[in-house]
N, C-alpha and C positions, 0 to 999 in steps of 0.2 A: 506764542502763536505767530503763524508765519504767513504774511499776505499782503497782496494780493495773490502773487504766485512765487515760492520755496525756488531755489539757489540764486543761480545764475540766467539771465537774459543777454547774450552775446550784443555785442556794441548798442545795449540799452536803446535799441528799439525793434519792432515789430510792425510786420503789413497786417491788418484785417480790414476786409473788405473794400481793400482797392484803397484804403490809406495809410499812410503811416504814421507810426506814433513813437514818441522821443519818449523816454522813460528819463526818471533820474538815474546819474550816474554816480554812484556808490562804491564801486568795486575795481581799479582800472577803468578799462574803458568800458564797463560793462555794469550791467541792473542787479544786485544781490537784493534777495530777500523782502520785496516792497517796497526799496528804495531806502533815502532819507530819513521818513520817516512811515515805516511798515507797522502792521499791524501790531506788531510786539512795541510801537512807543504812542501808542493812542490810548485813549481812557475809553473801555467798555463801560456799557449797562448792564449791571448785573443783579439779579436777582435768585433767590434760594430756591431748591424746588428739594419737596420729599416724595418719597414711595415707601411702597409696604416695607422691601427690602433695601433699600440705598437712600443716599443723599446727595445734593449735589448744587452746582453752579450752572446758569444759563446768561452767559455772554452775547449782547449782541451791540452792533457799531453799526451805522451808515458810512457808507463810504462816496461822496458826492464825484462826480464826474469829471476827471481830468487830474484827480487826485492822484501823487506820484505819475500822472502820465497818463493814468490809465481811462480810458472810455467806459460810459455809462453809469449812473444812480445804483450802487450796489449796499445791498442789504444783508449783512452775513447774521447766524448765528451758530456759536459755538459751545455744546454743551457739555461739563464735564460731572461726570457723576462716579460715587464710588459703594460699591454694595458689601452685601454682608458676606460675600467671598473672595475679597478682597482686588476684584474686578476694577481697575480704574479706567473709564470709556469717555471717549473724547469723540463726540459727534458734529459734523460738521453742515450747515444751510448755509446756502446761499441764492440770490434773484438779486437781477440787474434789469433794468429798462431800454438797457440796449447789449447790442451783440460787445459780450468784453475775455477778457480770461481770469480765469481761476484756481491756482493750487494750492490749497492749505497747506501746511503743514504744522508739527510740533517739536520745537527742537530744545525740549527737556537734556540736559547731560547724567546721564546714570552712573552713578558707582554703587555696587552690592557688597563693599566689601565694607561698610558704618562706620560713619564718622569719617569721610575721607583717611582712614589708615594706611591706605596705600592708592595706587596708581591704578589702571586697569588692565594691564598688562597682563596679568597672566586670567583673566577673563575671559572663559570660554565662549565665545559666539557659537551658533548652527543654524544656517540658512539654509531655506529649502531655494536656492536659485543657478540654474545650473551657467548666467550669463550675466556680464555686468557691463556698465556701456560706460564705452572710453572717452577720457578728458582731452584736451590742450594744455598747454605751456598754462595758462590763461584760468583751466578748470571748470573750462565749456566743452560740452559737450560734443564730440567730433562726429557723431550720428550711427557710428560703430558698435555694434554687441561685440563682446571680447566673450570667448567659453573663457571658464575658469580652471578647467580642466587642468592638472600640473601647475597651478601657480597659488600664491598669495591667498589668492581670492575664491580659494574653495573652502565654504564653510559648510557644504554638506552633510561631511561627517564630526562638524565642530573642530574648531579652530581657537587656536590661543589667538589673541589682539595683536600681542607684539610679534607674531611671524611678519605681520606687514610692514613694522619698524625696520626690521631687519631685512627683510625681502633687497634683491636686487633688480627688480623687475621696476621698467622705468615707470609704470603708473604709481604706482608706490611710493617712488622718488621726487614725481613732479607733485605728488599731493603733501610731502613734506615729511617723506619719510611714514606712512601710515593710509590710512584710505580717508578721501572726504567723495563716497564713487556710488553713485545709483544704482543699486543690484535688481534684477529682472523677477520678480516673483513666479516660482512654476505651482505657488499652492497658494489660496487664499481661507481664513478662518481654519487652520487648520496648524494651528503649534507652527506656522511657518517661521518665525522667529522667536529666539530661544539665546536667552543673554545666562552664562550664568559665573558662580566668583567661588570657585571651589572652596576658597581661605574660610568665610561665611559660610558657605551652605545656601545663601540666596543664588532663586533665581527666578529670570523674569520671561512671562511667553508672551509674545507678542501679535494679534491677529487683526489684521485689515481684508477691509475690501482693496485698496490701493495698490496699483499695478506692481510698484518699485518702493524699495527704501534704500534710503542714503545714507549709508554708514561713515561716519566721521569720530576722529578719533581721537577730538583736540590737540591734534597734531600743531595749530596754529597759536594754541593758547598761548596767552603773555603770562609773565610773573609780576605785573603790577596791582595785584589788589590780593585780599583774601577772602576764602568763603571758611565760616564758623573758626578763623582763628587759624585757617590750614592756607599757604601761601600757593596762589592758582601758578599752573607747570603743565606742560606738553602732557596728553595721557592723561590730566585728572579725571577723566568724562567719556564717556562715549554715548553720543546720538544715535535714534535710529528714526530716521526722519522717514515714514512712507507718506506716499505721495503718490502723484502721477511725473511722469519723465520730466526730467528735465529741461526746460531753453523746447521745448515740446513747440514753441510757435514755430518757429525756425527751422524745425527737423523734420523734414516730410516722411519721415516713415515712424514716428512716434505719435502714440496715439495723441488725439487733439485735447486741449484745455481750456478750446473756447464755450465759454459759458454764453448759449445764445439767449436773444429777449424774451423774456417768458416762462422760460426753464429753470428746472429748480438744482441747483448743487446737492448733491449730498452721500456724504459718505462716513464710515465711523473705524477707529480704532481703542483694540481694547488690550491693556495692559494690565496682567495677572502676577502676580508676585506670590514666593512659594521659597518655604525653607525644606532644601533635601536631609533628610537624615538618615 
């Protein structure tokens, strides 16, 4: 779980309302992912919830004011639940006491191909997004939608993973050889994201309210540890973090992430999983 607000925050700080405010710096000279210590290294309250048809987890944290940086008394929760068709939903609440910002996200690494066997490379993606908006040197956001049209980054009609390895297109290049790049959604609830591992037969559809997702392709991964015995390597994973934009405080033509006082957050993605035969 990713928060207060998912990537990057350019030179780790932000104006709201006529002040400004210093974030931790994490990343270069810049705010990744919550900071220091984001909501993936806190201890939630968690408790069990059932239904007719599902079961599931309800996570929720306070987050006191000035925490990592950030302004206001914020109260998140975050519910995951998983049904008898195999539905895994990740629902997101949030309310703060004063005007602050907010982007969850979930940055789960997938592989469909069991037991880490292989890499995800030859993982078909297919995005319904016909724009994806471009980085810096840095991997902030430069306030640009790029079409996709002719390059890398058209997953329209599904796309292998490692075309972007390969790619000579320099967003490609500066994210490390692969994408870690906010895609534009042109459909929401609607099969808009669509992972799948031909080798398996799995695969995964993906549906949000959330404007954008950010495919990443652990392009950055180290080789210092293992998961279940399999030694972690560039490619073992692919995210698909939706979300709202990116460094969004900063880019005035990206829609807004301030969470005002009073107001409630809230948004859900839901993650379907399916063997083709």
């Amino acid at each position: 779980m990713i928060g207060r607000v998912a990537g990057r925050i350019g030179g780790a700080s932000f104006e709201l309302d006529g002040k400004t405010y210093e974030l931790a710096v994490n990343n270069g000279p810049n705010h990744l992912h919550g900071g220091l210590k984001g909501f993936d290294k806190v201890i939630w309250d968690t408790k069990v919830i059932e239904g007719n048809d599902s079961v599931g987890l309800e996570f929720t944290y306070f987050s006191p004011d000035g925490e990592e940086g950030y302004p206001g008394n914020l109260t998140v929760k975050v519910t995951y639940t998983l049904d008898n068709n195999n539905v895994f939903t990740i629902a997101y609440e949030g309310e703060s006491d004063a005007n602050t910002l907010l982007n969850l996200t979930n940055h789960t690494y997938f592989n469909l191909n069991g037991d880490l066997k292989d890499d995800i490379l030859n993982h078909v993606l297919t995005l319904k997004s016909d724009k994806f908006i471009e980085l810096n040197d840095d991997l902030i956001p430069t306030g640009e939608f790029l079409d996709v049209e002719n390059t890398a980054f058209d997953f329209r009609q599904g796309r292998e993973i490692k075309d972007g390895t390969i790619s000579t297109h320099k967003q490609n290049q500066l994210a490390g050889n692969g994408y870690d790049h906010p895609f534009v959604l042109s459909s929401n609830r609607d099969q808009e994201i669509v992972l799948t591992c031909p080798a398996s037969g799995r695969n995964l559809v993906v549906e949000t309210d959330e404007p954008c997702v950010v495919l990443y392709t652990s392009n950055q991964m180290g080789d210092d540890f293992e998961m279940n015995g399999v030694p972690s390597r560039k490619y073992l994973g692919v995210c698909l973090e939706t979300q709202k934009h990116p460094d969004a405080i900063n880019q005035p033509n990206f829609d807004s992430i301030v969470l005002k006082k009073g107001e409630t957050y809230k948004t859900r993605t839901s993650f379907q999983f399916n063997v083709e035969v």
